[in-house]
C-alpha positions, 0 to 999 in steps of 0.5 A: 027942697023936693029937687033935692030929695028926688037926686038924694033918693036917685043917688041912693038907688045908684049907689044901692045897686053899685053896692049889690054889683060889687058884692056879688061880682067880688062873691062870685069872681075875684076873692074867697067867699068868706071875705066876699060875704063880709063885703055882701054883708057890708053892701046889705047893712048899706043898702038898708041905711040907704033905704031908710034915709031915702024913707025919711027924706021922702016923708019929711015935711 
């Protein structure tokens, strides 16, 4: 179980940064801010589902 836990939190943090690459390179180079920041804004809520589920398979007993 905590094998599982360590690749679901790695896997997590990966997808956490993929999220943040994509949003700030969609931002910055490719659209127009406004449906970029939708993306950033859909790559943040994200990242804190992430960090939450991370949180909670981290302290699970």
């Amino acid at each position: 179980m905590a094998q599982l836990r360590s690749v679901s939190l790695v896997f997590a943090i990966i997808a956490s940064i993929i999220a943040l690459v994509s949003g700030a390179i969609l931002f910055f180079v490719i659209e127009p801010p406004f449906l970029a920041s939708i993306f950033l804004a859909s790559a943040s809520i994200a990242i804190g589902c992430f960090v939450l589920a991370g949180i909670g398979g981290y302290f699970e007993p």
